[in-house]
N, C-alpha and C positions, 0 to 999 in steps of 0.2 A: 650624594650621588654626583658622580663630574659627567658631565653633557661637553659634546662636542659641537660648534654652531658651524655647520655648512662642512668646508673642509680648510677651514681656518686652525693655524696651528695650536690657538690659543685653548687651552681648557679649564674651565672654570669649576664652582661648585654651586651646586641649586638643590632646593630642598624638594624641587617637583619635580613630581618623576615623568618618567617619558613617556606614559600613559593620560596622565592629566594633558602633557604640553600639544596644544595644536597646532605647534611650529611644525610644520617638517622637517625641517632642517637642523631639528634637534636631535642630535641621535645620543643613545646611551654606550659610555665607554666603558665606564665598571663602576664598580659600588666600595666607595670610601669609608674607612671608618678612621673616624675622627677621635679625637681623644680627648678625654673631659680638661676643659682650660681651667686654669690654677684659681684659685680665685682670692682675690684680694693679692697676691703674688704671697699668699702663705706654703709653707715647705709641707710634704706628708704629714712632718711628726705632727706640727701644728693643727693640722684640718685636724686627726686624731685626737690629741690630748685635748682639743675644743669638743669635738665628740663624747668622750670619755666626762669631760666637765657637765656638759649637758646632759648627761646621763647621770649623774653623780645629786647635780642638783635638784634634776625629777624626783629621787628618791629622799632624798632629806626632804622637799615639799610632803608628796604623800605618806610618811614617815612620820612629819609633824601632825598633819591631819590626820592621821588614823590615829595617833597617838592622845589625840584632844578629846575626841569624838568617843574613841573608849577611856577615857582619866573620868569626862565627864558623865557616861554610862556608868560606871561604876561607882560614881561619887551617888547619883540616881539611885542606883540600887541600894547603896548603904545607909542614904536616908530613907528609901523605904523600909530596911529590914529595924533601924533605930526606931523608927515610928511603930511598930507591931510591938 
């Protein structure tokens, strides 16, 4: 949001709005929208293909794990059906 203080030409940015503010002297001039800041100063493709990795990697984990969990279940079963 940018607030205007008194009739100063300066305009800033605040996160409270002009309902919370008990200045009077704050008045509302319009409603800003900001744009997500880069982060770490990585480029698109990069936040991306970091994305896509950490996607990538979730499934080879759950992947391995189900894969143990049923090797083992079945290992389970084949010693029960040897033993009968």
């Amino acid at each position: 949001m940018v607030v205007q203080q008194g009739r100063a030409p300066f305009i800033g940015t605040s996160a409270v709005s002009a309902q919370e503010s008990r200045r009077a002297e704050l008045h509302l001039v319009e409603t800003t929208y900001e744009p997500p800041r880069e982060l770490c100063g990585r480029s698109r493709w990069e936040r991306r293909y970091t994305v896509y990795l950490r996607i990538t990697d979730a499934a080879v984990v759950c992947d391995a794990v189900v894969g143990d969990i049923l090797i083992k279940t079945l290992e389970a079963v084949f010693r029960q059906q040897g033993a009968h």
